[in-house]
C-alpha positions, 0 to 999 in steps of 0.5 A: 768321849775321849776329848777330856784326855787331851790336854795342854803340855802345860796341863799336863806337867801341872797334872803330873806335879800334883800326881807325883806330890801325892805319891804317884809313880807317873809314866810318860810315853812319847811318839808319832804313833801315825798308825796305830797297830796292836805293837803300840797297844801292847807297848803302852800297856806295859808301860801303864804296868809301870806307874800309876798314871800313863801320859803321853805325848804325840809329835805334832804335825809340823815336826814330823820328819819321817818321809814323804806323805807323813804324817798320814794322819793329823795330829788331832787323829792321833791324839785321839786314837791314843785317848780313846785307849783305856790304859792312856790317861792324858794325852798331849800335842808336843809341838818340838821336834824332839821330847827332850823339852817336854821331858824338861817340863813334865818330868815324869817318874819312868820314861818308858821306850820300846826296846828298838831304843835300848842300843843308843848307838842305832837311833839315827837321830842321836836323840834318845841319849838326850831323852835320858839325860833330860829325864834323869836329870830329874830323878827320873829312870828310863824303861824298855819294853819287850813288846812285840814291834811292828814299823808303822813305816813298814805297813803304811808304805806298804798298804796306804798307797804312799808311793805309786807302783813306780816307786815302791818297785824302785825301792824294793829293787834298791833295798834288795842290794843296799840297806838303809845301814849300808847307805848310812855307812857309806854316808859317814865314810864322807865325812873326811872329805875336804871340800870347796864351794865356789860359786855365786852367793845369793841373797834370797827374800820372800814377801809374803802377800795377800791378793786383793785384786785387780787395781781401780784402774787398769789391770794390775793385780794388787797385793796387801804386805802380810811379812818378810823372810830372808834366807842364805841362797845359792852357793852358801845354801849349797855350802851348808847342804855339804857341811851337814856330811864332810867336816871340812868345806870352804865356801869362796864367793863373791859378795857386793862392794855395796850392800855386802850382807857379809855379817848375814851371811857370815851368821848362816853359815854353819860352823865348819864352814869357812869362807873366803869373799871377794869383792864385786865392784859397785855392786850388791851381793846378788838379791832376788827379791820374790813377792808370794802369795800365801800358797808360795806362789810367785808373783814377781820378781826383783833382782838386784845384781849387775853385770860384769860386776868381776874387775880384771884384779879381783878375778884375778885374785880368784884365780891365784887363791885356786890355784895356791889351794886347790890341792888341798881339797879333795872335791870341787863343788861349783854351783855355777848360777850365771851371775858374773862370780864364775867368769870365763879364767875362773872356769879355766882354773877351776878346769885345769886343777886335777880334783873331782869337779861337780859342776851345775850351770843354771839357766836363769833369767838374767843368762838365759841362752849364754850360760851352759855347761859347754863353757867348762872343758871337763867336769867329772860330775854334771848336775843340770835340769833336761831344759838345761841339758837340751839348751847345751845341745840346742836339741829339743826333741832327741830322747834325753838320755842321748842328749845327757850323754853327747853333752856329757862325754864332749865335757869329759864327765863321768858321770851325769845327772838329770833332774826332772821334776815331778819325773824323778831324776836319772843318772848315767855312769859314763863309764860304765855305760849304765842309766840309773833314774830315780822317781820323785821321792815326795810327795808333797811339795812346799816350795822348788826353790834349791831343790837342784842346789841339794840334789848336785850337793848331795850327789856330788858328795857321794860321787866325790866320796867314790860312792856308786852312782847308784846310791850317788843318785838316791842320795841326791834325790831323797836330799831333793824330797827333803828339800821341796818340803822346805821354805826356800833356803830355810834350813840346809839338809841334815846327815839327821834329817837324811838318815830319818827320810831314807830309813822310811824310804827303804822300810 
């Protein structure tokens, strides 16, 4: 049995003192390790040549951010093949998205990489400069090996069935003309671009309960309050999601004269963002209050908005700050939701500037069957989900690629998407006359919510960025796998977090 080897982080620094004060030159290692192959064993073999003692420290499951399916195998599963390796002396769960703290506690003598880490400039995450200055910080050095390497990404894609044949034969289409570097590239490129958000702020709040059955009388489910989590919603999520890529994003918003969550909001908002609010009159900032239970599912629904809550002076006041700023950007972002920001000569301003305009019209329940995307006279890129598309076009039963393209050429776009679900989404270049569908890209889902605010954030960048569309879509969709793995609005979408998705993707 191997069990006795795995110990705490905090066992583990305590063991690596005592082993260091007794003369000891102390190796640590650190990785996912999700499928071990013979590079791993060759890779921790060298390093053992180094030290005395071998450590080593596994991602543990919740931090492992390397693609849909992942990890394969459970951090338990993990952490004992790595003990059950007779050159591995202790093992460690390391509960952090990076080894820099671990490093900080541990404070091993060599900190032995694979040579895939010797160019600092080609690790996406920016990570491993910090690794270094975490372990020369105290009297540590860093070691590359020479091993032969193999990408446990590669062979589980691969032979584990991680993807259905649909999506493996897409991404072995995509990958034969773009690489995950030319994509990364293209990425960067739109990092200049000078971006407006305009749209309606939303407040979200998750309850989270305990079912507890039907009331004593009558038929009411009745629910036990567990905890409470509140998150940055709608065009300020959307903000964040654009502010991870272009340096530059403004955020212009409505918020409640009553119950503004300005100083919330103000703190969620990354540091490249500025914002510019306007009141709504005796109203709150638009709140959706959604009680779930323990799986995310929702059982009810509050909202706290009210309607035509825009007062002729402060729609005016939005149309005026359009029309003295607009030409300084070089994208229009507009996450429309319906809830009374975006009125109808806010729309017309917005129509009427010459920038790249990237609309989504969302049908909610408070503007089910009065909110489509027929209200713009233009738009450049639209983003809708097909019962979005199919309500523009009071059209239930024509194929949905006829559909998107009527809807698309009456409002001038030259580009448009459609996003379906669990079906992937597809976009049609208007100009080229081309379809590009993209499948799922996850395989897990925790929670939908903003997943559609991350596609349009994302693709609409891209297009913005005169990237093709069919990268503009894989992009959108890789950005939406990301986000269905995520709470809610919890955390916006990375140029970190996409580089790692997409780099497991197109392995």
């Amino acid at each position: 049995m191997t069990s006795h080897k795995i110990i705490s982080l905090k066992q583990m620094a305590e063991q690596c003192e005592k082993l260091k004060s007794d003369g000891n030159s102390v190796v640590l290692c650190h990785g996912t390790f999700d499928l071990m192959h013979i590079g791993h064993v060759r890779y921790l073999q060298r390093a053992r040549q180094e030290g005395a003692v071998l450590l080593v420290t596994v991602t543990a499951d919740e931090f492992v951010n390397k693609g849909p399916g992942r990890p394969v195998f459970n951090e338990q599963l993990r952490a004992e093949s790595l003990a059950s390796l007779a050159c591995v002396d202790f093992v460690a769960i390391n509960h952090a998205l990076t080894a820099v703290d671990a490093l900080q506690l541990i404070r091993p003598s060599v900190y032995v990489k694979g040579s895939e880490y010797r160019s600092h400039s080609e690790d996406v995450t920016g990570n491993i400069v910090r690794e270094v200055d975490a372990v020369e910080e105290h009297g540590g050095r860093v070691f590359y090996t020479d091993e032969i390497t193999f990408s446990s990404s590669s062979l589980l894609n691969e032979h584990f069935d991680i993807f259905s044949p649909e999506t493996r034969s897409y991404l072995k289409d995509f990958r034969e003309k773009w690489s995950a570097k030319d994509v990364f590239s293209m990425l960067e490129s739109l990092s200049g671009l000078r971006v407006l958000v305009i749209g309606d702020a939303i407040i979200d709040q998750y309850h989270y309960t305990t079912p507890m059955g039907q009331t004593g009388k009558g038929n009411t489910l009745a629910v036990k309050y567990d905890s409470e989590e509140q998150f940055a919603g709608g065009s300020i999520a959307v903000a964040n999601h654009v502010a991870g890529f272009a340096k530059h994003v403004t955020l212009v918003t409505g918020l409640g004269s009553k119950d503004s969550y300005e100083d919330y909001i103000r703190s969620k908002l990354l540091d490249n963002v500025e914002p510019s609010f306007f009141a709504m009159e005796n109203a709150p900032t638009v709140t959706k209050r959604r009680f779930v239970d323990g799986d995310l599912g929702k059982l009810f629904e509050v909202c706290f908005y009210e309607e035509d809550s825009m007062t002729e002076k402060a729609e005016q006041a939005v149309c005026d700050w359009i029309e003295r700023h607009v030409e300084e950007y070089d994208l229009v972002l507009v996450p429309d939701f319906g809830n009374g920001f975006i009125t109808d000569p806010v729309v017309d301003a917005l129509c009427n500037s010459n920038k790249f305009l990237a609309v989504n019209t969302q049908v909610n329940s408070a503007n089910r069957g009065f909110h489509v995307i027929k209200r713009y006279s233009r738009a450049d890129f639209v983003s809708l989900n097909e019962p979005e598309v199919r309500l523009a076009a009071h059209d239930r039963h024509t194929p949905i690629e006829a559909v998107a393209q009527a809807v698309g050429e009456e409002v001038k776009a030259s580009a448009f998407a459609v996003t379906r679900g669990t079906k992937g989404a597809m976009m049609l270049d208007l100009k080229e006359g081309m379809v590009h569908s993209a499948p799922a890209l996850s395989t897990k889902v925790v929670d939908r919510i903003g997943a559609g605010d991350s596609f349009l954030s994302l693709a609409g960048l891209c297009l913005g960025g005169k990237l093709p569309s069919e990268v503009a879509v894989f992009v959108g969709s890789a950005a939406a796998a990301i986000d269905v793995q995520i709470v809610c609005n919890r955390e916006p979408i990375s140029m970190v977090g996409l580089k790692k998705y997409i780099t497991t993707l197109l392995k």
